[in-house]
C-alpha positions in Angstrom: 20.0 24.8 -0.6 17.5 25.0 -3.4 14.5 23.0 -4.0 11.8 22.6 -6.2 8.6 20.8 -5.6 6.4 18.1 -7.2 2.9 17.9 -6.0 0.5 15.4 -8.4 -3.5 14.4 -7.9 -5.0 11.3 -9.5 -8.3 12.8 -9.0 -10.7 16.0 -9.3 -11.6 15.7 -5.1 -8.3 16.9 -4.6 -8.0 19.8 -7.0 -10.0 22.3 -5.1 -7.6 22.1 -2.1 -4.6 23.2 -5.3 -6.4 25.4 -6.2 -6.4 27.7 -2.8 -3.1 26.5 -2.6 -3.9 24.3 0.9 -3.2 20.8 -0.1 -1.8 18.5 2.3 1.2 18.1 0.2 1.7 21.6 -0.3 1.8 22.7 3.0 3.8 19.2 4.2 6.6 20.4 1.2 6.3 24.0 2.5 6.4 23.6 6.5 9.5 20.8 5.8 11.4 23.9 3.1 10.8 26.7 5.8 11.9 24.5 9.2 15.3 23.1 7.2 16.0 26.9 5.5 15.5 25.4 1.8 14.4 27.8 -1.0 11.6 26.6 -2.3 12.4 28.2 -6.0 8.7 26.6 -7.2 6.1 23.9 -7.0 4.6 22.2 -10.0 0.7 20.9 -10.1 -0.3 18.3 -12.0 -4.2 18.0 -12.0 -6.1 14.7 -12.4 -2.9 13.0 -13.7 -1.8 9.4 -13.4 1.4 8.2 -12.6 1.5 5.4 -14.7 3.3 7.3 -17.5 6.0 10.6 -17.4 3.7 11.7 -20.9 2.6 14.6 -18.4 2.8 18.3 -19.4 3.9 19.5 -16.4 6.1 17.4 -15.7 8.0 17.9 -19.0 8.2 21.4 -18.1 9.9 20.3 -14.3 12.4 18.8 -16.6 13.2 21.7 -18.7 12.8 24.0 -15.3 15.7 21.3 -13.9 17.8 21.4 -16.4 18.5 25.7 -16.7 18.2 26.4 -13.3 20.5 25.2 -10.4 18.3 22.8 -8.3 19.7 20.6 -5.6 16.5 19.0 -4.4 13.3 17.8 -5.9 10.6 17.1 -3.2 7.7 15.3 -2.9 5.4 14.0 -0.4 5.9 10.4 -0.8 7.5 8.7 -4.2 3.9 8.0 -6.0 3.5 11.4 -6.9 6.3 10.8 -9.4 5.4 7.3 -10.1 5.7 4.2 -9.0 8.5 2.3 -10.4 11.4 3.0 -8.4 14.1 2.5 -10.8 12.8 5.1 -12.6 13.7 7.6 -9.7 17.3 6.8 -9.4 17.3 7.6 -13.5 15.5 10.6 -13.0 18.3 12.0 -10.3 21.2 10.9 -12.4 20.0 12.7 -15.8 18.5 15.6 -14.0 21.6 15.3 -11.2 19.1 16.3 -8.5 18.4 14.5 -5.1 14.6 13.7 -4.7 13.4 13.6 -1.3 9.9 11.9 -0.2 9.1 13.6 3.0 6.8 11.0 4.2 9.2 7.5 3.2 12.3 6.4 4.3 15.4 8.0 3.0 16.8 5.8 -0.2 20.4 6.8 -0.5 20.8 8.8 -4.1 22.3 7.0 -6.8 25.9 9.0 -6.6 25.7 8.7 -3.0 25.2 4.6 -3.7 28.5 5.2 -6.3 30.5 6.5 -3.9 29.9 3.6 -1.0 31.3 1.2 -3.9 34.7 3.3 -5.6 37.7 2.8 -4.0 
């Protein structure tokens, strides 16, 4: 299985832990990719970034990363690093057709898994 991650601060007191590569969420991601045998293929940063928008350079270029490459999970620490409207995750799986997986919530069935429950 291949994975790629997503790790986002709101604020500069966390950027010194990214950049020695020691965040929390980096070594959460890591530790959870090496126990399950998951290729982590990458990890994106983004730096002092809100989550109240997806206008974020880096993660334009997870898009673009997820849509040339075979990727068949997108983790995260908890869903806030992405944002935090929900519906907007089940939209990014379906047009990126990757599972995201918050290590630290509750599992939310994907959308296709959801689609499958309800076909006969």
């Amino acid at each position: 299985m291949k994975a790629i991650a997503y790790i986002r601060t709101a604020t500069n007191d966390q950027d010194y832990q990214l950049e020695a590569g020691s965040s929390p969420q980096d070594k959460t991601i890591e530790n959870y990719c090496y126990i399950n045998n998951i290729e982590l293929l990458q990890s994106f940063y983004d730096v002092c970034v809100s989550s109240s928008d997806f206008n974020r350079k880096v993660w334009t270029e997870l898009e673009q990363f997820l849509t040339s490459n075979m990727v068949d999970l997108l983790i995260v620490t908890d869903y806030e690093r992405i944002g935090r409207d929900i519906s907007k995750i089940a939209e990014i799986e379906q047009k990126n057709k990757v599972q995201i997986l918050a290590l630290t919530e509750p599992v939310i069935p994907s959308t296709l898994e959801i689609e499958k429950l309800f076909k006969p």
